[in-house]
N, C-alpha and C positions, 0 to 999 in steps of 0.2 A: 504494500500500500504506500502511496507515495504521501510525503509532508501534507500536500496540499488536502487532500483527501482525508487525511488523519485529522489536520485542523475544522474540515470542514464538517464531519462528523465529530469532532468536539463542542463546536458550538452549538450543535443539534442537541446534543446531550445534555449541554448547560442551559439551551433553552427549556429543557422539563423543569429542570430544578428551580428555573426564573419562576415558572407557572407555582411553583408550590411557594416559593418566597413571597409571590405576589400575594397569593392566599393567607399567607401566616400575618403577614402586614394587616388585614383587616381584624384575626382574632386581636392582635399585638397594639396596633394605634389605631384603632378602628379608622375615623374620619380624619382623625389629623397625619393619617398618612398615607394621603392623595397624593403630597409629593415626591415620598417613594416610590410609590406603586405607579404613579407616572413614571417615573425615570428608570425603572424596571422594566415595564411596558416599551420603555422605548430602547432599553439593550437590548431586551427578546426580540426588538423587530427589527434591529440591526443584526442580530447571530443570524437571522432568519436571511436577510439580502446577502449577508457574506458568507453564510453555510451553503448559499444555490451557488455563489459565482467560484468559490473554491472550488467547488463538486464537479463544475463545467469545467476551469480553467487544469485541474487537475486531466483531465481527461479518462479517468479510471471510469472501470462501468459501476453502476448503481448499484451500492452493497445493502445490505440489512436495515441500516440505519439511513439510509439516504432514501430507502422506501419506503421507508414509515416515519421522513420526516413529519409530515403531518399529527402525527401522533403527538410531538412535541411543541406543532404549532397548535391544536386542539388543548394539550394540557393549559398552555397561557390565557385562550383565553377563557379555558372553565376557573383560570387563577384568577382571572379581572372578574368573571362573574360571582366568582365566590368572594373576591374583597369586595366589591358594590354592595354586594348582601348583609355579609359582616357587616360590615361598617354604617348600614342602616343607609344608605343612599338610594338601593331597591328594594321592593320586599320581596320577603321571603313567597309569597305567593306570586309573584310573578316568575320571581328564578327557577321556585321548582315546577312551575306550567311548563316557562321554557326548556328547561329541562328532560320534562317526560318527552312534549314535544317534537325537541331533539334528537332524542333518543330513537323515537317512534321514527322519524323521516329518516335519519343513517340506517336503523335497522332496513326499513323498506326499500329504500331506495338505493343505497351504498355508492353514493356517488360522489366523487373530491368535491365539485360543486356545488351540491348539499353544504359538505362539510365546511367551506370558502364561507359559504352566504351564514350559517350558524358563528362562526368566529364573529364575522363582521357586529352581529348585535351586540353585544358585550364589547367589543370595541368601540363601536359608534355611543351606547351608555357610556364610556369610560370619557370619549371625547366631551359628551354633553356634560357629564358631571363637573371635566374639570374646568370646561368652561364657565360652567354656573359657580363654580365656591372659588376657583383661582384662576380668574381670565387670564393671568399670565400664563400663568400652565398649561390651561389649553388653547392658548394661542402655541407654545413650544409644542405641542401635540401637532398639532394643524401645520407647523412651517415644516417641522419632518417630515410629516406626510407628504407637502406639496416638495417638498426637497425630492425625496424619495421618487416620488415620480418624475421629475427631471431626471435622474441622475436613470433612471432604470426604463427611460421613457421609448428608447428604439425596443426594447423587448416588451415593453407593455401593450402597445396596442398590434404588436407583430403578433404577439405568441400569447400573452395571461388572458387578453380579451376574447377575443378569439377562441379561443382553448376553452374559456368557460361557457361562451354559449353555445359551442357545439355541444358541449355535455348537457347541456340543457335541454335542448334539442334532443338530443337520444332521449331523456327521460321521458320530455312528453309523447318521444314519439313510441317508446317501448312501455312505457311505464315505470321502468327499472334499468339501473344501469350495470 
């Protein structure tokens, strides 16, 4: 296995562990720590842009851990959804709707796509939240993001956009993927 490959399955790795840090931060500071759990949020989604470009640039084929990244990006944001909760910024009955929910459309459906559009709630909560109690924060939320997308912007609408509504498509066209 080459460096690059070994670092990039590192990060992947360190991304689960983010997801339960994130999580302990709501038992731990509940509300007043938004701005960890921000700035956590936002290494997870940088391990996440530098675990894909290592994995490519490495040029090794797709091991174990490089096909169940997701699994790691899933862990974050059931960690963002669990500190929202903790920390009283959602309730508990709407987390665990979403949740069964969730659960319900991965089981049925098994699609990366599904699983894309499920992160995004708990993310998009995590933006509004910290917009509302620390507009600085989620302005730094929001300029990453719009960073992020420059910087990753020839692969975005070539390959992620794309890539997703095709899968989407299968679904409605088969029902399942």
């Amino acid at each position: 296995m080459t460096l690059l490959k070994t670092l990039a399955n590192t990060l992947t790795i360190t991304r689960l562990f983010i997801g339960f840090i994130i999580s302990y931060l709501g038992v731990l500071k509940k509300k007043a720590g938004l701005k960890y759990a921000v700035i956590w949020l936002i290494i997870a989604w940088i391990t996440d842009v530098l675990d894909g470009f290592l994995a490519r640039k490495s040029k090794a084929p797709k091991d174990w851990i490089g096909e169940h990244d997701l699994y790691a990006d899933m862990t974050v944001s059931a960690g963002v959804l669990f500190y929202l909760t903790s920390s009283g910024f959602i309730s508990i009955t709407f987390s665990l709707s979403f949740l069964i929910i969730s659960i319900i459309l991965l089981t049925w459906l098994k699609a990366k796509a599904i699983a894309d559009g499920i992160q995004a709630v708990p993310y998009g909560l995590m933006i509004y939240t910290s917009i509302k109690n620390d507009l600085a924060l989620g302005i730094s939320i929001v300029i990453y993001l719009i960073l992020l997308i420059i910087i990753t912007w020839p692969r975005f609408p070539k390959e992620k956009v794309p890539e997703f509504i095709e899968e989407i498509k299968e679904i409605f066209k088969n029902g399942k993927k």
